[in-house]
N, C-alpha and C positions, 0 to 999 in steps of 0.2 A: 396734401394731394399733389401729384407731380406734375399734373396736364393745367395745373390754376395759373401758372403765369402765359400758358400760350391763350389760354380764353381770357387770358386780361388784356392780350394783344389783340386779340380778335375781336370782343370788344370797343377797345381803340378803335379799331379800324374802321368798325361798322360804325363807330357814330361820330368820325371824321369826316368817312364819304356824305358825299350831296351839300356839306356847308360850305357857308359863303366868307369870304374871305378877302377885304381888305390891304392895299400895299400900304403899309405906313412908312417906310424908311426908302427913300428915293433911289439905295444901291446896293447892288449883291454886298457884303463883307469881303470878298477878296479884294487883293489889294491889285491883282490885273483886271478889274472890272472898270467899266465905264460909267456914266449915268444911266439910272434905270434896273430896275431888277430883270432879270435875262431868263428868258421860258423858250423852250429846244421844239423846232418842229418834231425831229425822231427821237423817239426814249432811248435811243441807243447812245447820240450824243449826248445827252444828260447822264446816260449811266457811265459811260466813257470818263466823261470830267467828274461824275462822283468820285470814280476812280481812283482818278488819279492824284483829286484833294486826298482823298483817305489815305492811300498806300503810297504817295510822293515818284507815284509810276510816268514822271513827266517825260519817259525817253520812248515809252511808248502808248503816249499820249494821241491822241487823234485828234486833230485841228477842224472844229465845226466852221462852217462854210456860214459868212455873216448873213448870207440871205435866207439860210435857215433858223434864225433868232427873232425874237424878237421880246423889245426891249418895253414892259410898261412903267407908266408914269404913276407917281403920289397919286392914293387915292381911289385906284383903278383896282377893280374884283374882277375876282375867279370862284371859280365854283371847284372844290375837287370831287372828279369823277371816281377815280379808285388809284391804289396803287402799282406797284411793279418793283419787281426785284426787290421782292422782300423788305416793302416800304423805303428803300432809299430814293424811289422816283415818285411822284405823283402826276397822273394826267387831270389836267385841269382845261376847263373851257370857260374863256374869255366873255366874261359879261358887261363892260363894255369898250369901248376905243375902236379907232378902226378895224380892228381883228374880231368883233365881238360874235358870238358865236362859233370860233374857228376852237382846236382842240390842239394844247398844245403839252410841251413837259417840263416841271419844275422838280428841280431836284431837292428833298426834303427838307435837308436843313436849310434851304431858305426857308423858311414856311414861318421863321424866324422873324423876318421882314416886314407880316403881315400880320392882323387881326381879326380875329372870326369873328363877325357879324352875329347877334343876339337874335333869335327869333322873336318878334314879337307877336305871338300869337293871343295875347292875352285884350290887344288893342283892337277896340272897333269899327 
């Protein structure tokens, strides 16, 4: 059947959205990163620096503004809401830290960084 891989994606998708998810590793992987894995107020800056990891487009890069970042600590969950641009963004909203509640953007492949949470629905 030729539509089986895009409903494998779909899917995916649907039963990524709404879990919770864990930082386990204290810093993005690139090696311009600082401490902390780094979530984009606008999805445009996250799709921006997907970007320009992917396609090496650093000349026409767009230089996110630091007061629109922000940086969480080991340990600290997100929820992912849905994606964007064809799953290379995901909007996630901060479950706890100073931000908690606020709705921010993680660019996929971090997602790397972190661990989904187990439901435990089975516990009384």
């Amino acid at each position: 059947m030729v539509d089986a891989p895009a409903e494998a994606i779909a899917e995916k998708e649907l039963s990524i959205t709404g879990t919770v998810w864990q930082l386990d590793i204290n810093s993005s992987s690139s090696k311009f990163s600082g401490h902390g894995q780094v979530l984009y107020f606008f999805s445009s800056d996250a799709y921006q620096t997907y970007n320009a990891r992917k396609f090496s487009h650093w000349d026409t890069f767009s230089a996110v503004d630091s007061r629109n970042l922000v940086r969480l600590k080991k340990h600290q969950k997100i929820k992912l809401q849905n994606s964007k641009f064809n799953d290379a963004i995901y909007e996630v909203t901060l479950l706890d830290g100073f931000y908690a509640g606020k709705t921010y953007f993680l660019i996929a492949d971090e997602l790397k960084n972190f661990t989904q949470e187990k439901n435990n629905e089975e516990a009384v």
